[in-house]
N, C-alpha and C positions, 0 to 999 in steps of 0.2 A: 502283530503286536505294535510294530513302528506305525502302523498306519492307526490304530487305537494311538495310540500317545501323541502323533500328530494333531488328528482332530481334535485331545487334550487342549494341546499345546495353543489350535489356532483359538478356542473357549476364551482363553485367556483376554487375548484383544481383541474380540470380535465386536465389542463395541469401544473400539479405539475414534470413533468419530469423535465422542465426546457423550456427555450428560450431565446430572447432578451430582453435586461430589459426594463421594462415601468415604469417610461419615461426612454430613454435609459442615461440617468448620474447617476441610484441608483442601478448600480451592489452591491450586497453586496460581500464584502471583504471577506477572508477566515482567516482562523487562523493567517497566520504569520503576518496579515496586511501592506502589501506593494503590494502584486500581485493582481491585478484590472481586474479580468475577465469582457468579451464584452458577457456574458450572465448572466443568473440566474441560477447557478451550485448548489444555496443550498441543495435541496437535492439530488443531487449526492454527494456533502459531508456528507451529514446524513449518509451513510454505514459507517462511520467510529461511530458514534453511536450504531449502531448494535454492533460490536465489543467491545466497552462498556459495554453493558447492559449484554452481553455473559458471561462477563468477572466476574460484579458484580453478577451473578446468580450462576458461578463457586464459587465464594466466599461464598454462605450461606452455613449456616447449620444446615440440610445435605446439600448437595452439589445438585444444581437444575441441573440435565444434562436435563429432558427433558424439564422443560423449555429453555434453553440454545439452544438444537437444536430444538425448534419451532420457534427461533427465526433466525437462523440457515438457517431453508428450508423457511421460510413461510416469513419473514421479518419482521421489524415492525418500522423504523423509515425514511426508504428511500422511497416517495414516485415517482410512477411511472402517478399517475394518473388515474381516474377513479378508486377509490380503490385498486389499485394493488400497492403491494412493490417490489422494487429491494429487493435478497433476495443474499445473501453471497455463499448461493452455487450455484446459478447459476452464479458467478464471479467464481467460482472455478471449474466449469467445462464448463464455454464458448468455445466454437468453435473459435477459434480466424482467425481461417481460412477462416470462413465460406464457410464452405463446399468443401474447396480446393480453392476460387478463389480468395482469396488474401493471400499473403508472409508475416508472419508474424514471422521474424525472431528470439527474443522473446519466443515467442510458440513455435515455432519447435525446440529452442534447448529443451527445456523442454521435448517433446514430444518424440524425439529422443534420449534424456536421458534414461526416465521414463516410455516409453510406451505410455501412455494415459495421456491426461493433468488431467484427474480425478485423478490418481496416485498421482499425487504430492504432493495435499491437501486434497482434498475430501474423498478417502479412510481412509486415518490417522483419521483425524476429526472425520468423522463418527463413526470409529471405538474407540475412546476415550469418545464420548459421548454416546456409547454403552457398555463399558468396553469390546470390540470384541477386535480380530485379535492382532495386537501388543499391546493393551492396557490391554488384558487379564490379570488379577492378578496383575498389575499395581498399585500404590496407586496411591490419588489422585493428588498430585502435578506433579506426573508424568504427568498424563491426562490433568491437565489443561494447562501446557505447551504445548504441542502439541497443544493441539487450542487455546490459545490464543494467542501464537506466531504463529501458521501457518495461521491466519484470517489476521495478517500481510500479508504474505506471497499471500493471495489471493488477496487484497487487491492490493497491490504491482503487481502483474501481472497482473491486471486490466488497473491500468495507464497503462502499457505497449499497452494495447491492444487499449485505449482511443488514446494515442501520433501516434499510427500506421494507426489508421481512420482518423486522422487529418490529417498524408500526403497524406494519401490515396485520401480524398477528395479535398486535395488542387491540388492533381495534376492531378483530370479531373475536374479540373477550377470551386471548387467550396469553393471560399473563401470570402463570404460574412460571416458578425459575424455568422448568424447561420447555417454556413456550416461545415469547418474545424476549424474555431478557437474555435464554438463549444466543438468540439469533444476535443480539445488542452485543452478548458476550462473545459471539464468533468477530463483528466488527472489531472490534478494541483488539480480540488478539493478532489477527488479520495487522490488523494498523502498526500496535507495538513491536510484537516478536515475545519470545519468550528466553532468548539466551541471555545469562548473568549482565549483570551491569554495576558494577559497584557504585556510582554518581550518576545520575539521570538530571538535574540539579539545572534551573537558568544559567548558571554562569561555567558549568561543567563542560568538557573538551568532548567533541562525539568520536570515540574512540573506542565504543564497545563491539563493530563491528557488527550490528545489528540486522541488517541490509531488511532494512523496513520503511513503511512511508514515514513512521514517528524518525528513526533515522535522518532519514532525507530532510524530514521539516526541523530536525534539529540542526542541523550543518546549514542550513540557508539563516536559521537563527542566529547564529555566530557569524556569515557573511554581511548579517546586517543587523548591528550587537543594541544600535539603538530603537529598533521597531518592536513589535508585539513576539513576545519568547513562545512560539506556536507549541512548540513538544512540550512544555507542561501545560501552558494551557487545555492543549487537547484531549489528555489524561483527567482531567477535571471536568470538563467538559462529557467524555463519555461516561464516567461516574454520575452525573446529571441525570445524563440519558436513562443508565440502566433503572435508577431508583424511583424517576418516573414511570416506566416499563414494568412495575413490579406487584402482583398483586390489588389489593386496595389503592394504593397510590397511584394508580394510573392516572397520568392525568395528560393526554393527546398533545396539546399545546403545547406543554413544554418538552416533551417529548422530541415532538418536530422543529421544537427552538434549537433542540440540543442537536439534531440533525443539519439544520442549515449552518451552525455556529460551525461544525466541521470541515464543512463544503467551501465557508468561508475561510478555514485555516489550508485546505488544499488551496486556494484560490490563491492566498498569499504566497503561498510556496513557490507555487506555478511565476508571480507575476516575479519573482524576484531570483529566479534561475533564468527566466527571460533577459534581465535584466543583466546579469552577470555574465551570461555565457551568448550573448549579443555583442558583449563587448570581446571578452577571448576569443571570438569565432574568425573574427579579423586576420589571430594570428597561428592559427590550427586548426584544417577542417575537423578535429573529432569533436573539439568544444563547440564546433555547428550540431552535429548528431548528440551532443549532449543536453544543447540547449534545446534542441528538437525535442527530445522523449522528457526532459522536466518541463516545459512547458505545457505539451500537450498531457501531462497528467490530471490538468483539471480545465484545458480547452473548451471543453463540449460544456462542462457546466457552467461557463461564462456564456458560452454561446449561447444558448437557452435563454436566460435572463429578455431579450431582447431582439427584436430585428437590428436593431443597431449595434450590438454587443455582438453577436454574429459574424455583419460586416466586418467589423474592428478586428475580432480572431482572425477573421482569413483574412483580412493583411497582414496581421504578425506571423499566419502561417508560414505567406507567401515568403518575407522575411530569412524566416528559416528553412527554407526547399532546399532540401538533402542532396536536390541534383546540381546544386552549386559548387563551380571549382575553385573559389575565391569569393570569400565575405568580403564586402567594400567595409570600409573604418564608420559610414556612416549611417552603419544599419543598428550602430548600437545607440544613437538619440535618436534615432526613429523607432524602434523595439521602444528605449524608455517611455518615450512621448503617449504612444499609442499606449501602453499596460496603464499609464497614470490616467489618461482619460477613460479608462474602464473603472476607479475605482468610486462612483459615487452609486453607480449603476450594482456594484460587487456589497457595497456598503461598509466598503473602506476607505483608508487614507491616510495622507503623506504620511503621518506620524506613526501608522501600524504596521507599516511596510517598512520603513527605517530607509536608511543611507546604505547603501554597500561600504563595506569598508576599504574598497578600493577605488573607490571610486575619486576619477582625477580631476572633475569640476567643468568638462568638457563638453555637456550637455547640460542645458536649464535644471535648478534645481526644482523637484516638484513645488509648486506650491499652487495644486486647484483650493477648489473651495470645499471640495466634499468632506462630509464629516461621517463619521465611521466609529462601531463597536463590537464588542465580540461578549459572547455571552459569557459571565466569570464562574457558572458551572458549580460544581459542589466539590466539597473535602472533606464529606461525613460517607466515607468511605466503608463497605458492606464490613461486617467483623466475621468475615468466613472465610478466609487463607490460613493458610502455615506458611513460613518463614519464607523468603526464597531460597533455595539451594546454591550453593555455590560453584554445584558446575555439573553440567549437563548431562553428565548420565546418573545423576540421582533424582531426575525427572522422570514422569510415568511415559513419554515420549522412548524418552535411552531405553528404559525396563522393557519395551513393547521392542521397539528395535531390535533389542540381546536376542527378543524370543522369534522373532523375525529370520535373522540368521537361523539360531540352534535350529529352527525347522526346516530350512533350506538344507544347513546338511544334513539334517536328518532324511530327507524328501530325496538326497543326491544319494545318499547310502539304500533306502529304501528301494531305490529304482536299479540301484546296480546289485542288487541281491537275485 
């Protein structure tokens, strides 16, 4: 009988990956609360709780690394269904190719940066929550920077890889909700997160503890309060996306506008944590390993643009090489210099990148010539959500969870009978 009522039990979530919502008006919302996915993306926003939970295990003490990477390889809060989780390093070393037969431009600059897309993250990672290879002799805050910023960085190439299936399948004409917008809708939740937010707002304090890319690019917004406000932008932005993606509406073009307009707000991110933690690396090696893993979150796709866009990243790599015992004070006008002369080529500029706010007047102020824009995206937002919840286990995520446990001890009792 326990074993009937398990297979019940596991009925329940077995298509916990996601699909079309039922009834289809109670998509649940995501963090920012305005962007209305046409499926049930919750947990594909759950990996941004993994990233959480990693983070709060790096926090005890001692310091829990192998909890940390069990959670790491093995997952524990993105369900896939039938028992299995999305797990953070298989986002970190996806095949984004698969197998050569789709162009994932994205990936391959990474790839042709980096060697292997495991390079990028995966090795550091591992190698930090082993205290191995570069994290050897390391203290811990060095270590926990590197993964907790570079599960950003995974994170963030994920959407990449999600917004690249979408056109992919809208353009062998598969744009029904659970085809390419789909796929559109795994990016957005990937990017946002799904935990409560009461203010998502341009001039709002990022305080919701998100630990998402929308996160990341909201806190470099407020470091630099005069440039382009990327977290709403980009929520409007993938609303673009999807409504292009949709049915009759499909229209390829702007589709892939709403795709690079992305790529460009990771860009920005990337160039203005460069900039930031170039300068604090001077006075703490972990602000080196910090600026290391937000910079290289959108490295590779700068790289790509150019044989000369290329060159330029690997000198800002070289810059920040991890196996440094000491930042010189003059790596942070040379960091600047270099990310500003990427921006005509990125197709941005001085005014969308802003001023850091702390910045002390001690390196040239930008002022190239390039002229720059971002796509402004839509705010005729899908009318198929229910409200957001206010707090996290009255999500279909929590509810899958609860049933997750009860089966585990059901499965414990079961076996000791």
């Amino acid at each position: 009988m326990v074993g009937v009522f398990l297979l019940s039990l596991l009925g329940l979530f077995g298509n916990a990956s996601g699909a079309a919502c039922n009834p289809e008006d109670s998509c649940p919302k995501l963090s920012d609360g305005s962007y209305c996915p046409v499926n049930d993306v919750t947990e594909h926003a759950n990996i941004n709780k993994d990233v959480k939970v990693i983070a709060e295990k790096l926090k005890q003490d001692p310091t829990d690394y192998t909890g940390a990477k069990k959670i790491y390889t093995e997952g524990l809060s993105s369900s896939k269904g039938a028992g299995k989780f999305r797990t953070l390093q298989a986002l970190a070393t996806k095949d984004m190719s698969k197998g050569g037969t789709v162009t994932n431009v994205w990936y391959n600059g990474f790839v042709n940066l980096y060697g292997t897309y495991s390079n990028v993250w995966d090795k550091y990672i591992l190698e930090c929550l082993g205290g191995t290879g570069i994290c050897d002799g390391k203290n811990d805050d060095f270590k926990k920077y590197i993964i907790n910023k570079g599960l950003i960085g995974v994170v963030t190439g994920y959407v990449a890889y999600e917004m690249g299936s979408g056109l992919a399948k809208a353009a062998d004409g598969s744009t029904k909700d659970t085809g390419a917008p789909y796929a559109w809708d795994e990016a957005a939740a990937f990017h946002i997160g799904n935990r409560p937010c009461a203010n998502t707002g341009p001039t709002a304090s990022a305080i919701c503890s998100l630990y998402s890319p929308y996160e990341f690019n909201w806190k470099r917004d407020m470091d630099f309060p005069d440039g382009t406000n990327t977290h709403t932008e980009a929520v409007k932005i993938f609303n673009f996306g999807l409504l292009n993606l949709r049915g009759s509406d499909y229209n390829a073009a702007n589709a892939v506008a709403a795709q690079n307009a992305i790529y460009k707000i990771y860009a920005i991110a990337a160039i203005r944590s460069a900039i930031k933690y170039s300068k604090k690396a001077s006075s703490n090696l972990k602000y080196l390993a910090e600026g290391w893993a937000y910079w290289r979150s959108a490295s590779g796709h700068i790289a790509q643009i150019s044989a000369a866009t290329k060159a330029t990243v690997q000198e800002i790599d070289a810059l920040f090489d991890l196996s440094q015992t000491e930042v010189p004070t003059s790596t942070y006008c040379q960091v600047k210099e270099k990310v500003e002369s990427l921006y005509a080529a990125i197709g941005i500029d001085c005014t969308m990148v802003g001023t850091w706010k702390d910045d002390d007047g001690s390196c040239t102020a930008c002022s190239n010539a390039a002229s720059g824009s971002l796509h402004s995206g839509s705010t005729e937002y899908v009318d198929m959500c229910k409200a957001q919840p206010a707090a996290d286990d009255s999500r279909p995520g929590a509810a899958r969870s609860i049933l997750l446990t009860v089966t585990s001890l059901l499965l414990a009792t079961s076996l000791a009978l």
